[in-house]
N, CA, C and O atoms as a GROMACS GRO file, in nm:
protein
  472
    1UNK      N    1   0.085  -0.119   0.000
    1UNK     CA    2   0.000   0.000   0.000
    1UNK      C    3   0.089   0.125   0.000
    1UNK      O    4   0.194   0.111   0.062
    2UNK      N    5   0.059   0.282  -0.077
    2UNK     CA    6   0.147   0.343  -0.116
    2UNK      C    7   0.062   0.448  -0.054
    2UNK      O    8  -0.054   0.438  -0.093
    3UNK      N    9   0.085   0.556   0.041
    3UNK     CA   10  -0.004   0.666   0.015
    3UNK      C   11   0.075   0.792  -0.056
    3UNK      O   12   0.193   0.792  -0.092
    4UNK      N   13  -0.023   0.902  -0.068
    4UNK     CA   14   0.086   1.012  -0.103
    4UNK      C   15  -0.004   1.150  -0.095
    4UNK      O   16  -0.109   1.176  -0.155
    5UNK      N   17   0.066   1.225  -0.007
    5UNK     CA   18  -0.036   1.376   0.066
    5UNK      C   19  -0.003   1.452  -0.031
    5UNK      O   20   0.085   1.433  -0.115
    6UNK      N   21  -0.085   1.553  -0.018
    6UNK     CA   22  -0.070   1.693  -0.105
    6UNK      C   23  -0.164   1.757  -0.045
    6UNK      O   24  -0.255   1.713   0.026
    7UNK      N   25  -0.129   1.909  -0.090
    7UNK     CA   26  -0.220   2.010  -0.074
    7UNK      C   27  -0.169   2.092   0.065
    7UNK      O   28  -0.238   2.170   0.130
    8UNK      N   29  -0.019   2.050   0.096
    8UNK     CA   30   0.027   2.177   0.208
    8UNK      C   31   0.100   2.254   0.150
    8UNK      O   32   0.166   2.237   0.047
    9UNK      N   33   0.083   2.393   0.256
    9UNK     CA   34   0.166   2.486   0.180
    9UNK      C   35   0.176   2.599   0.279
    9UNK      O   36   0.169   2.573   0.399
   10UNK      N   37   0.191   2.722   0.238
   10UNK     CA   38   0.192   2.833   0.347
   10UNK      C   39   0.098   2.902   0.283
   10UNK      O   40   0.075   2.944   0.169
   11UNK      N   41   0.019   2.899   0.460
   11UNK     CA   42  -0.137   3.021   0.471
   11UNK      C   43  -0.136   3.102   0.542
   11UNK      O   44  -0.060   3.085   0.637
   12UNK      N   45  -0.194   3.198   0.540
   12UNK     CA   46  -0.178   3.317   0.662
   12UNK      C   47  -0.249   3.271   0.734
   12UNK      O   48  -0.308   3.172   0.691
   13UNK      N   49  -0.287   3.321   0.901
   13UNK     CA   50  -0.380   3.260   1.012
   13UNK      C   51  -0.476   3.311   0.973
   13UNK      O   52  -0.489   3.421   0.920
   14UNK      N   53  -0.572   3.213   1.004
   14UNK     CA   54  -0.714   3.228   0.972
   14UNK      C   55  -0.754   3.164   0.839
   14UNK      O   56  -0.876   3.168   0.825
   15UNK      N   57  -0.697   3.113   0.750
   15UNK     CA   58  -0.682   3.090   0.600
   15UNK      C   59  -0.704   2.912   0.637
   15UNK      O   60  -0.705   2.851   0.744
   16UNK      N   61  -0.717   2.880   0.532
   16UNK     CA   62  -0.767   2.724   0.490
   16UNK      C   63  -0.702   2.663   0.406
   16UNK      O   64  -0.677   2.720   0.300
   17UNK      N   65  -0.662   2.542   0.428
   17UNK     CA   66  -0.598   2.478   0.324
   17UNK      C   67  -0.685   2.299   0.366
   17UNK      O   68  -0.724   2.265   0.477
   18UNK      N   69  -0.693   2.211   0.224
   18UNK     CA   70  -0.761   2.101   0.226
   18UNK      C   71  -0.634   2.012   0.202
   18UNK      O   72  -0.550   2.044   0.118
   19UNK      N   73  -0.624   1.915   0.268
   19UNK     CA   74  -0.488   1.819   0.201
   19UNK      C   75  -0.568   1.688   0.147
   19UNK      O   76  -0.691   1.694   0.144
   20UNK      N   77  -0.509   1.585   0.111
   20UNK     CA   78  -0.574   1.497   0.025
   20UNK      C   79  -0.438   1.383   0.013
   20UNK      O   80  -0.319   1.405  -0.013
   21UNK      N   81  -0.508   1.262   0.043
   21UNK     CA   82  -0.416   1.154   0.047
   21UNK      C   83  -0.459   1.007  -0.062
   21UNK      O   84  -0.535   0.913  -0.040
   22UNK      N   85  -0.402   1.030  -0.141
   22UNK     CA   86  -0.452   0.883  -0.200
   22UNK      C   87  -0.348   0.777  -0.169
   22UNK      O   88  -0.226   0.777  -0.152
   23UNK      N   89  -0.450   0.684  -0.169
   23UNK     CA   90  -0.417   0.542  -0.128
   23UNK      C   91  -0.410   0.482  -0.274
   23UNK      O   92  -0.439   0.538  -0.379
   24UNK      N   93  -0.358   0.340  -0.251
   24UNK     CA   94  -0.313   0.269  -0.403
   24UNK      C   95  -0.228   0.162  -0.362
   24UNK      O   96  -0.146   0.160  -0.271
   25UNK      N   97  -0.255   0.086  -0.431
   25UNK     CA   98  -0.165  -0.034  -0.448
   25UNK      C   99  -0.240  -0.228  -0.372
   25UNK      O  100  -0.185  -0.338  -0.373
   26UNK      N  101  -0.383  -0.183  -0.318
   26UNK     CA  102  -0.451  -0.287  -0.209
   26UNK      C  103  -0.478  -0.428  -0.281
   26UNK      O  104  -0.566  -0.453  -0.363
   27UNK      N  105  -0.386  -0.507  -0.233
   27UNK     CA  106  -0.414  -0.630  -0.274
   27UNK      C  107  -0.512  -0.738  -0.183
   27UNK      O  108  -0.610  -0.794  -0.233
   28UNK      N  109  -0.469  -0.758  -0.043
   28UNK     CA  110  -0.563  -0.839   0.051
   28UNK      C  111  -0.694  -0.771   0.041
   28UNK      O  112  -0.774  -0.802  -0.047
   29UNK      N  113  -0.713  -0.693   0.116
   29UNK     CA  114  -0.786  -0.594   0.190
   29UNK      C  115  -0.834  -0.495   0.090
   29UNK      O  116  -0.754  -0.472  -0.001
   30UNK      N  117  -0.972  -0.416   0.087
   30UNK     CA  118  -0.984  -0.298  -0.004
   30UNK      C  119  -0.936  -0.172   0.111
   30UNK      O  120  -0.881  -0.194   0.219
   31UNK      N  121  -0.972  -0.053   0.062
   31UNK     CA  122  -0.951   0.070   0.118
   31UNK      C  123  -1.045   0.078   0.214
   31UNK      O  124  -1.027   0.127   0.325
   32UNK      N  125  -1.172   0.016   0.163
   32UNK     CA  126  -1.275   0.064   0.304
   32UNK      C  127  -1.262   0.020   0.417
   32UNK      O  128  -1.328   0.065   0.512
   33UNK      N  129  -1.182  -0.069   0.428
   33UNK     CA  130  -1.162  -0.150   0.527
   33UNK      C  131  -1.064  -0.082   0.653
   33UNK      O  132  -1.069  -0.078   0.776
   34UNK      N  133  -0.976  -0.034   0.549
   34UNK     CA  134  -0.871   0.069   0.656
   34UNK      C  135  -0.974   0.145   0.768
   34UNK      O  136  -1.090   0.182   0.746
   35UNK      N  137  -0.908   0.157   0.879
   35UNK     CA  138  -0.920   0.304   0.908
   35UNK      C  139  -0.803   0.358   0.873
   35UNK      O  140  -0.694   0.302   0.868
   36UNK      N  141  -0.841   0.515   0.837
   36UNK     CA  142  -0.775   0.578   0.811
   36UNK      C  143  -0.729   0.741   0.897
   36UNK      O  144  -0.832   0.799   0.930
   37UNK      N  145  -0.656   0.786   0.919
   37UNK     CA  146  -0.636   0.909   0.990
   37UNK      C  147  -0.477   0.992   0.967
   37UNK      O  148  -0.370   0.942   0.932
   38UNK      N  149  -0.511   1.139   1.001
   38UNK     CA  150  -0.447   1.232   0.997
   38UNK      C  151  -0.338   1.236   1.142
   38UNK      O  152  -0.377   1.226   1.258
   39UNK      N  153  -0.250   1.245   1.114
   39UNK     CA  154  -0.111   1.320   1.235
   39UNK      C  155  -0.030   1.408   1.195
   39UNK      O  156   0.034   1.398   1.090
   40UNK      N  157  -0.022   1.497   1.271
   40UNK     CA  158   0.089   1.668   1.239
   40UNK      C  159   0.206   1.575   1.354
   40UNK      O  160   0.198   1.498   1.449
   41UNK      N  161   0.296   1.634   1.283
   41UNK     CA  162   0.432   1.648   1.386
   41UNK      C  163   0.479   1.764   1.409
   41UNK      O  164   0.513   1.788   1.293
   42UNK      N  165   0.510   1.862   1.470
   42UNK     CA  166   0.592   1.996   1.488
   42UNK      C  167   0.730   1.983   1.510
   42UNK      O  168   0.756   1.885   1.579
   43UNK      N  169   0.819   2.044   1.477
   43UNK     CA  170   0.981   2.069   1.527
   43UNK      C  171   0.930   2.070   1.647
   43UNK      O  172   0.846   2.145   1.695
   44UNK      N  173   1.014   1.939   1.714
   44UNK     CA  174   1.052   1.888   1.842
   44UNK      C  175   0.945   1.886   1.935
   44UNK      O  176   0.927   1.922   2.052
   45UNK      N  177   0.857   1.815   1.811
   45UNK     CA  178   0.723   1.738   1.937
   45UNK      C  179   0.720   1.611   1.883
   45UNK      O  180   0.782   1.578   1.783
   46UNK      N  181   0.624   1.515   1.970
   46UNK     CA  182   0.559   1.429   1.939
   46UNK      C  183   0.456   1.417   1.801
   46UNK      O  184   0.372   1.497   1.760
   47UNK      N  185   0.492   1.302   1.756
   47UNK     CA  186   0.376   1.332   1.620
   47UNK      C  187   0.190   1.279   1.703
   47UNK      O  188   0.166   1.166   1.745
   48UNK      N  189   0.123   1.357   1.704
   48UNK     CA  190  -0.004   1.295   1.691
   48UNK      C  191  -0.096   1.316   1.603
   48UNK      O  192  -0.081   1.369   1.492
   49UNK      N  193  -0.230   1.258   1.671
   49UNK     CA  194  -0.344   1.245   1.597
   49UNK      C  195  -0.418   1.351   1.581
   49UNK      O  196  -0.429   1.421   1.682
   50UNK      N  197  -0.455   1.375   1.517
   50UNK     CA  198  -0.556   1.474   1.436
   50UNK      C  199  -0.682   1.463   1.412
   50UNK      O  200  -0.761   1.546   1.458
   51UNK      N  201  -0.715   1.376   1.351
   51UNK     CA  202  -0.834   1.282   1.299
   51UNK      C  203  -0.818   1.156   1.246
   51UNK      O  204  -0.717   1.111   1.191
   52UNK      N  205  -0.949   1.088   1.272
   52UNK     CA  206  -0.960   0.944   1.208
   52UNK      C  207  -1.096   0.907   1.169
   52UNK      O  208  -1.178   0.978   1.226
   53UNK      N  209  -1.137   0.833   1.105
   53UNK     CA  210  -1.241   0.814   1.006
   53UNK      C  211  -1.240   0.629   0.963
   53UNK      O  212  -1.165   0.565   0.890
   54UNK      N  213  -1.380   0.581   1.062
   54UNK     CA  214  -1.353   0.471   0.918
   54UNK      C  215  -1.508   0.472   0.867
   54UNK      O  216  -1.601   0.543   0.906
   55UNK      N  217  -1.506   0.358   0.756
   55UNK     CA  218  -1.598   0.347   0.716
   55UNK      C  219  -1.736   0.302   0.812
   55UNK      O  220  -1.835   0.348   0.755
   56UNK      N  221  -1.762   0.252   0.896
   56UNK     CA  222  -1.821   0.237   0.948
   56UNK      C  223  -1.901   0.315   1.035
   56UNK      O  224  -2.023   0.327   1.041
   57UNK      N  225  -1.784   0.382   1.119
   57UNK     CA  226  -1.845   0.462   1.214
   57UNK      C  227  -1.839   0.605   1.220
   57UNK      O  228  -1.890   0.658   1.319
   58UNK      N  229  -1.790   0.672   1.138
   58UNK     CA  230  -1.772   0.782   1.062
   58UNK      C  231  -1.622   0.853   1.141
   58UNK      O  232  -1.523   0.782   1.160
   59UNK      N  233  -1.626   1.041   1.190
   59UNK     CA  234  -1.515   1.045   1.219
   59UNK      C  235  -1.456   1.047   1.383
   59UNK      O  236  -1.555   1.039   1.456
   60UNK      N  237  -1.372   1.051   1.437
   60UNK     CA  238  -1.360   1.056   1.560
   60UNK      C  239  -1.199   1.118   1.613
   60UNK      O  240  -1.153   1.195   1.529
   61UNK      N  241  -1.151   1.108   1.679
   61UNK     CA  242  -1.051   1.133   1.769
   61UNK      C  243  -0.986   1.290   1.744
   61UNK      O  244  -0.864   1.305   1.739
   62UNK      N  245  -1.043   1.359   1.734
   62UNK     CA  246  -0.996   1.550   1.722
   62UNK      C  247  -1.000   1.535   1.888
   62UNK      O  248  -1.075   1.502   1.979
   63UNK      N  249  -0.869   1.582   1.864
   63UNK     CA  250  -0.812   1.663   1.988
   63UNK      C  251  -0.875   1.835   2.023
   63UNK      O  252  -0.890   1.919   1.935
   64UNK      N  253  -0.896   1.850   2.124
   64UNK     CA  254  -0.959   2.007   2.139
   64UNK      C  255  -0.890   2.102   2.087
   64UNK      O  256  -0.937   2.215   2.096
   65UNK      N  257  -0.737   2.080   2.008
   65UNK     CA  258  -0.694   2.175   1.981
   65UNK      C  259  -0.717   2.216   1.831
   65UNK      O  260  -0.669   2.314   1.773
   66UNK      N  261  -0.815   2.104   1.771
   66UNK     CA  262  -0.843   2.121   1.629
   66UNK      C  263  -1.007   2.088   1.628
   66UNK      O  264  -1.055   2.101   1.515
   67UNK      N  265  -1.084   2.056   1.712
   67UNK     CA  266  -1.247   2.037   1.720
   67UNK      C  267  -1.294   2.182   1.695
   67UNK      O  268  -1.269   2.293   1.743
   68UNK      N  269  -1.383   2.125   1.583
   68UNK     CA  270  -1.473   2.255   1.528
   68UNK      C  271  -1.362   2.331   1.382
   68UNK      O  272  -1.406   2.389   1.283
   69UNK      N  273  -1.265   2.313   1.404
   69UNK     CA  274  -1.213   2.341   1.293
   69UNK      C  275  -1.140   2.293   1.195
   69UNK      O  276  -1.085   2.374   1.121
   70UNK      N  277  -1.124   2.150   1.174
   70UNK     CA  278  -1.108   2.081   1.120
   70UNK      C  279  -1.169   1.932   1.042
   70UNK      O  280  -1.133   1.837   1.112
   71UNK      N  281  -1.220   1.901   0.964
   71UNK     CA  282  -1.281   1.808   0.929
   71UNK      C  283  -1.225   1.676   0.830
   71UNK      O  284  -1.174   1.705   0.722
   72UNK      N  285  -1.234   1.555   0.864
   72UNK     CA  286  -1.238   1.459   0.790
   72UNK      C  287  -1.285   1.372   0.754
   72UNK      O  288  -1.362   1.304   0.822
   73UNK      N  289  -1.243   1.340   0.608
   73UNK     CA  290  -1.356   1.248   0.519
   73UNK      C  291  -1.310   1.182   0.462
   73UNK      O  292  -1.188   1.186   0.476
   74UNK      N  293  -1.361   1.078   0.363
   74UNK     CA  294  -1.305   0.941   0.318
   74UNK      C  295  -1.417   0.955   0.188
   74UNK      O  296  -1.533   0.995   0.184
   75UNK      N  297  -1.305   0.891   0.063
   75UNK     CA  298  -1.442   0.839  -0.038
   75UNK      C  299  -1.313   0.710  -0.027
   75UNK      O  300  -1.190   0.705  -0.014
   76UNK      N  301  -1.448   0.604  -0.041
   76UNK     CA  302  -1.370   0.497  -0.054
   76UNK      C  303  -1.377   0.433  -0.190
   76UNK      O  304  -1.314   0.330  -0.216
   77UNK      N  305  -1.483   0.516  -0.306
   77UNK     CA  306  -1.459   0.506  -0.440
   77UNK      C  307  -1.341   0.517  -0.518
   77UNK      O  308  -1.289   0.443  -0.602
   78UNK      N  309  -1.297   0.670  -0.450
   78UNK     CA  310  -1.159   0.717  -0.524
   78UNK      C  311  -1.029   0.697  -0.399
   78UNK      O  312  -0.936   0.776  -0.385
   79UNK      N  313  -1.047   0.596  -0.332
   79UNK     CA  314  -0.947   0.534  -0.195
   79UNK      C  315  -0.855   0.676  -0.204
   79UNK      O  316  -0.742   0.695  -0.250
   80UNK      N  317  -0.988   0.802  -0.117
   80UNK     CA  318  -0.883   0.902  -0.137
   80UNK      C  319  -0.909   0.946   0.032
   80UNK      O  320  -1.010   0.889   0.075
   81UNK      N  321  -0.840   1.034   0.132
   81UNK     CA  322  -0.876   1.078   0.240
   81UNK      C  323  -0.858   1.210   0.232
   81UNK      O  324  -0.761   1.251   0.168
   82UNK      N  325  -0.939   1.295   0.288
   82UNK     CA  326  -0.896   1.452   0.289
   82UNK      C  327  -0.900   1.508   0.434
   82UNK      O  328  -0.960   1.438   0.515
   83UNK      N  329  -0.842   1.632   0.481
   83UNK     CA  330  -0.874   1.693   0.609
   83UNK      C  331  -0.862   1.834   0.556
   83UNK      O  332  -0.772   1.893   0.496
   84UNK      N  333  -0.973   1.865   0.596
   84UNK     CA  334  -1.023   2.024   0.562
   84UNK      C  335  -0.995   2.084   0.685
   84UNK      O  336  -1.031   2.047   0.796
   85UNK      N  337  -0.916   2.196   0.651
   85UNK     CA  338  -0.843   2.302   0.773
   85UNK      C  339  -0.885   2.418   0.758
   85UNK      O  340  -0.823   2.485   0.675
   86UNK      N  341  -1.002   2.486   0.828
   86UNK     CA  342  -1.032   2.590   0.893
   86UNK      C  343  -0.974   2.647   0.949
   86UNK      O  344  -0.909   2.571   1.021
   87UNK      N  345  -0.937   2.805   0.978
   87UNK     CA  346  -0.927   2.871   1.088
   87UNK      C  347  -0.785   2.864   1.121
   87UNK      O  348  -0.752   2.884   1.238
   88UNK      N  349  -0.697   2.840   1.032
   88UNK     CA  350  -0.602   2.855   1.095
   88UNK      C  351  -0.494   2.928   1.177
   88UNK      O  352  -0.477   3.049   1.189
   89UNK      N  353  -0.397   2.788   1.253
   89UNK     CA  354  -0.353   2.904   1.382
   89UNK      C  355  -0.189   2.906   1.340
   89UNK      O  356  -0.149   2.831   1.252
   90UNK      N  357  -0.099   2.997   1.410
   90UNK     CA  358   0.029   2.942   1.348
   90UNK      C  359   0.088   2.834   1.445
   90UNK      O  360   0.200   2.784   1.429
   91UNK      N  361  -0.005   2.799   1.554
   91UNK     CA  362   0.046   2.674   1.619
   91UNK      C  363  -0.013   2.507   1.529
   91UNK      O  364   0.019   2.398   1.575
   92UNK      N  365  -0.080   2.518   1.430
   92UNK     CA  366  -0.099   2.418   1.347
   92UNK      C  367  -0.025   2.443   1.249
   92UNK      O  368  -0.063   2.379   1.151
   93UNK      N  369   0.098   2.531   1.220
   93UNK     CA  370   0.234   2.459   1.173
   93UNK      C  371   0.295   2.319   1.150
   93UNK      O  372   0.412   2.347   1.178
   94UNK      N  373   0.296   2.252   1.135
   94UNK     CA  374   0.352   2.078   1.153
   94UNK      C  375   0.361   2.001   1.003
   94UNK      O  376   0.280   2.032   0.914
   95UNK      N  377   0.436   1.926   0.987
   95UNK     CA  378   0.413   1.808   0.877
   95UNK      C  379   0.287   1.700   0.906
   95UNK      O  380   0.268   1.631   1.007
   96UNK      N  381   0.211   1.709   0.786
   96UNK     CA  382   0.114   1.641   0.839
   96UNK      C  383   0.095   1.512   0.750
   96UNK      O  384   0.102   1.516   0.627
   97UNK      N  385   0.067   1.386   0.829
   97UNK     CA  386   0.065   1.247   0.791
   97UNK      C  387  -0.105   1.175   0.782
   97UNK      O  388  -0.209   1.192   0.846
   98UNK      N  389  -0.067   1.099   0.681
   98UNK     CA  390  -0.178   1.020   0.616
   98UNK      C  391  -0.138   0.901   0.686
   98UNK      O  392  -0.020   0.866   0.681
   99UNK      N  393  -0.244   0.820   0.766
   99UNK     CA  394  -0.205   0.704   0.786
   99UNK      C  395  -0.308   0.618   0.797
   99UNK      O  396  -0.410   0.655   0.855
  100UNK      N  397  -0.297   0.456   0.729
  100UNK     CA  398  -0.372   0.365   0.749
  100UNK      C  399  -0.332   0.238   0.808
  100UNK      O  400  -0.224   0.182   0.790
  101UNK      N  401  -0.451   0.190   0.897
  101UNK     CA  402  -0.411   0.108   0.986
  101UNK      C  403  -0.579   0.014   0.939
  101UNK      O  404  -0.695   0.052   0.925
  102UNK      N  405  -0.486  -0.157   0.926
  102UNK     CA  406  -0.592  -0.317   0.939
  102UNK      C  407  -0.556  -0.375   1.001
  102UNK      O  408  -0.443  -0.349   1.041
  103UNK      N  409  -0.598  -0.449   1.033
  103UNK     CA  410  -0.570  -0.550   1.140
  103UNK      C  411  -0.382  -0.592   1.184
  103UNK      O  412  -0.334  -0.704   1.198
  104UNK      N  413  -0.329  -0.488   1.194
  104UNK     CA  414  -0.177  -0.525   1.241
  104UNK      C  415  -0.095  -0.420   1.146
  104UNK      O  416   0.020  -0.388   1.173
  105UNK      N  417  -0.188  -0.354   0.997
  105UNK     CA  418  -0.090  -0.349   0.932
  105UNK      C  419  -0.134  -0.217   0.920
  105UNK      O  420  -0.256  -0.196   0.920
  106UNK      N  421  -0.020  -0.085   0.906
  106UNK     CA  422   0.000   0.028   0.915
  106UNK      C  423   0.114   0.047   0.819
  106UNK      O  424   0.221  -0.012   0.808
  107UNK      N  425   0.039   0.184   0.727
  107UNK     CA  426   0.085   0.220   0.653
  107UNK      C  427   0.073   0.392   0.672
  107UNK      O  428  -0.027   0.463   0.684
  108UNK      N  429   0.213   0.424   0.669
  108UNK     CA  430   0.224   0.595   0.644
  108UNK      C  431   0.257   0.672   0.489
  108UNK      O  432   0.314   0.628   0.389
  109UNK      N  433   0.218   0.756   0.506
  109UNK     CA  434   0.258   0.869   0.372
  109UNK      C  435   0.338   0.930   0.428
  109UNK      O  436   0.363   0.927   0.549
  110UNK      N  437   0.429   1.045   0.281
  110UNK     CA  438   0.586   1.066   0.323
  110UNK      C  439   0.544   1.161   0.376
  110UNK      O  440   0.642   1.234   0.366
  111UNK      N  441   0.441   1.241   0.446
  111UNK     CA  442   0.386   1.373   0.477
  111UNK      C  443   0.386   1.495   0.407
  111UNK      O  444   0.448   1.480   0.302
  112UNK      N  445   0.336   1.626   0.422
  112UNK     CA  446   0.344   1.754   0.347
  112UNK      C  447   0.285   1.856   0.455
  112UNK      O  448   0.184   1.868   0.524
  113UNK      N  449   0.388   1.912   0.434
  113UNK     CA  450   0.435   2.051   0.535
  113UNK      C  451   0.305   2.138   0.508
  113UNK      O  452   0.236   2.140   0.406
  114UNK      N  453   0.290   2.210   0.626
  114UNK     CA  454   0.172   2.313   0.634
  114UNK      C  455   0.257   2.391   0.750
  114UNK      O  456   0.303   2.345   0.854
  115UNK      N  457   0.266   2.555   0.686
  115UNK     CA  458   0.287   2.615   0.770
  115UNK      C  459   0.193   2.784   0.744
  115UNK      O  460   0.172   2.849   0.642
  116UNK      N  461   0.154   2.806   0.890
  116UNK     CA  462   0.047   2.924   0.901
  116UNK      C  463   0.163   2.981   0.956
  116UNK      O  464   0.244   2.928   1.032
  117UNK      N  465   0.163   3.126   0.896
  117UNK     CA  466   0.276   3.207   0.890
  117UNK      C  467   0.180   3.384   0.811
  117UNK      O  468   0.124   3.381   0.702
  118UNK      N  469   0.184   3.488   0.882
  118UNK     CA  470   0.200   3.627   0.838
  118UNK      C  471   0.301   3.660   0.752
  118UNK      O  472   0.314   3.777   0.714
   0.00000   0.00000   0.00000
């Protein structure tokens, strides 16, 4: 399984940017099956979670520092994931990661930088 992000870049605060991850390559397993979810890393933090989404149960795990302004979604037609960024702050600066996880098996994307910057 291959992913690959796009759609970061530099926004001023308050500004929006959508990223977008396609998936590719599923031989066992289809895409719907993943869950799938978002993680930022910052210079000299921990990488976490952001959001996650599966097919089933729709989305879940926003941390309070991104609830209400951030959203994610899944088509599992075009095995694509997106996270729509509202409102941005320049503390949501970070490289941000596509990741899917099945039963044991986890797969990351090479990430794409987002930085909120004046």
């Amino acid at each position: 399984v291959q992913l690959a992000e796009s759609g970061g870049g530099l926004v001023q605060p308050g500004g929006s940017l959508r990223l977008s991850c396609a998936a590719s390559g599923f031989t066992l397993f289809t895409f719907s099956n993943y869950v799938t979810s978002w993680y930022r890393q910052a210079p000299g933090k921990e990488r976490e979670l952001v959001a996650a989404i599966t097919s089933a149960t729709g989305s879940f795990g926003y941390p309070d520092s991104v609830k209400g302004r951030f959203t994610i979604a899944r088509d599992n037609d075009k095995n694509m994931v997106y996270l729509q960024m509202n409102s941005l702050k320049p503390e949501d600066t970070a490289v941000y990661y596509c990741k899917l996880m099945y039963r044991g098996s986890v797969y990351w994307g090479q990430g794409t930088q987002v930085t909120v910057s004046s």
